[in-house]
SELUMZA-390578 format. One record per residue (C-alpha): x, y, z; residue number from 1; residue in three letters. Coordinates in pm, whole numbers, always signed. Layout:
BEGIN
<rec x="X" y="Y" z="Z" num="NUM" residuo="ALA"/>
...
***
This chain:
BEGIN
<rec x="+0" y="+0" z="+0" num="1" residuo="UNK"/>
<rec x="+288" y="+255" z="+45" num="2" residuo="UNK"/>
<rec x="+425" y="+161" z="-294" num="3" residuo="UNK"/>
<rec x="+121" y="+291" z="-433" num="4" residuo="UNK"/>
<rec x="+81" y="+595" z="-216" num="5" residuo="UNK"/>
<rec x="+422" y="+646" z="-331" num="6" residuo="UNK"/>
<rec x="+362" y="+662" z="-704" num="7" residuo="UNK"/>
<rec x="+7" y="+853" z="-624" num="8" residuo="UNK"/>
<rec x="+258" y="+1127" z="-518" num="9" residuo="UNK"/>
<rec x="+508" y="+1110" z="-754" num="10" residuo="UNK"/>
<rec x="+225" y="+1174" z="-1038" num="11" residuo="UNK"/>
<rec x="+87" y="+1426" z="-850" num="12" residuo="UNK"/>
<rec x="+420" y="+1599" z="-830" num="13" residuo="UNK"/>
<rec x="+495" y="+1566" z="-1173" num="14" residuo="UNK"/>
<rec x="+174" y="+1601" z="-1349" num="15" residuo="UNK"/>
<rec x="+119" y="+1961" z="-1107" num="16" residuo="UNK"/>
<rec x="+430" y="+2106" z="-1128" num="17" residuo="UNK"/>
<rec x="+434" y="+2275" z="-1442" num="18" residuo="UNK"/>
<rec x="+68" y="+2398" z="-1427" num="19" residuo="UNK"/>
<rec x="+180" y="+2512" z="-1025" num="20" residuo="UNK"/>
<rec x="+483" y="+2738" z="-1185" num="21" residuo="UNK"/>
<rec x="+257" y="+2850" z="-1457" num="22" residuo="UNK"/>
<rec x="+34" y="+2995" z="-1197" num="23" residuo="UNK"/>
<rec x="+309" y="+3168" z="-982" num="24" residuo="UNK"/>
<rec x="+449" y="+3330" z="-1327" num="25" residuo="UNK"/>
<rec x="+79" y="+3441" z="-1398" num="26" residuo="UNK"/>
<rec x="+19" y="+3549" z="-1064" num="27" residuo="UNK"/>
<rec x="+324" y="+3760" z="-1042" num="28" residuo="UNK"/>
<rec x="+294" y="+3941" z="-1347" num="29" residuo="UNK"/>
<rec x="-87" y="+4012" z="-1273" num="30" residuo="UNK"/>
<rec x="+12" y="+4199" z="-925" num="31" residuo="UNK"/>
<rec x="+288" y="+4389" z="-1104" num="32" residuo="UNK"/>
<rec x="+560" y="+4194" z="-898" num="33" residuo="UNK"/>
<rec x="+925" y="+4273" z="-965" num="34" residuo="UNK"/>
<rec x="+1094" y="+4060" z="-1278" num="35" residuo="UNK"/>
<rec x="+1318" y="+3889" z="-1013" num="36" residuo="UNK"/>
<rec x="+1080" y="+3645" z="-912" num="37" residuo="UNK"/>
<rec x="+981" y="+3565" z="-1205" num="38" residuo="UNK"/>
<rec x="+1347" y="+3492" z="-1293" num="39" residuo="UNK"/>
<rec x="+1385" y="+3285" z="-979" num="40" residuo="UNK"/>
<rec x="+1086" y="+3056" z="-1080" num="41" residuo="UNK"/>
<rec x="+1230" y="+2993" z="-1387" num="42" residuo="UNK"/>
<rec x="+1589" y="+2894" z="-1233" num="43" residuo="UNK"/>
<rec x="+1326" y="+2686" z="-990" num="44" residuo="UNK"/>
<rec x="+1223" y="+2545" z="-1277" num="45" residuo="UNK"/>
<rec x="+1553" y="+2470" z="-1416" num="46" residuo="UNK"/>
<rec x="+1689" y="+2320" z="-1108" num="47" residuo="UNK"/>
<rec x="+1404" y="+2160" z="-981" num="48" residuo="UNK"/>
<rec x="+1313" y="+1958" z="-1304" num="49" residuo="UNK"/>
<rec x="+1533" y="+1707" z="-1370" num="50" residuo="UNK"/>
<rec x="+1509" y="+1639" z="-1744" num="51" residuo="UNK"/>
<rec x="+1652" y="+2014" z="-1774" num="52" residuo="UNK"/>
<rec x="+1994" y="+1868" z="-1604" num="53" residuo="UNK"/>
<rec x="+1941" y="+1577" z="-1924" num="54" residuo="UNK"/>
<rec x="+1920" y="+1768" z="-2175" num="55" residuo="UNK"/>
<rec x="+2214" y="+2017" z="-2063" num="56" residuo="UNK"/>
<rec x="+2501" y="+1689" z="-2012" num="57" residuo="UNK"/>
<rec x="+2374" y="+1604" z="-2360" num="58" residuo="UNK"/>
<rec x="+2409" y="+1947" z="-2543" num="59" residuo="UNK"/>
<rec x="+2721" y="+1942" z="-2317" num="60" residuo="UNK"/>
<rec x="+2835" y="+1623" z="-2466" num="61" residuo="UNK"/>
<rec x="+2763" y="+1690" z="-2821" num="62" residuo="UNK"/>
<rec x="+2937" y="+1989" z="-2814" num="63" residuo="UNK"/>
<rec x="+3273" y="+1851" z="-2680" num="64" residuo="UNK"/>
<rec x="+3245" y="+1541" z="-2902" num="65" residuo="UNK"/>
<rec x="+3203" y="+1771" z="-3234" num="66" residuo="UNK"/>
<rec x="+3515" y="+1807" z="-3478" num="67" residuo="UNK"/>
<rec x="+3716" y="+2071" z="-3539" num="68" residuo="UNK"/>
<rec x="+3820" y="+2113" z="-3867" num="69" residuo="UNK"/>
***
């Protein structure tokens, strides 16, 4: 039974956190915050999500592996 709580919260998490940091960026910009926290929720975003960290080792990786000629 914790097995399955445990995947009930790990769809939760990832099907709400998008939608959740969509919110906060609408939210800010409707009550005229300043553009800093909008930048931090997108460096949330970047740190937080892990398939952000995938994508970087890989660009990362091609770019290192190309040839110079």
């Amino acid at each position: 039974m914790r097995r399955l709580w445990l995947v009930f919260w790990r769809m939760g998490v990832a099907y709400l956190f998008y939608p959740v940091m969509i919110g906060l960026m609408v939210y800010i910009t409707i009550h005229g915050y300043h553009w800093v926290f909008g930048v931090g929720i997108i460096a949330a975003i970047l740190i937080l999500d892990p398939m952000w960290g995938r994508i970087a080792s890989n660009a990362i990786r091609m770019w290192r592996g190309r040839k110079r000629g």
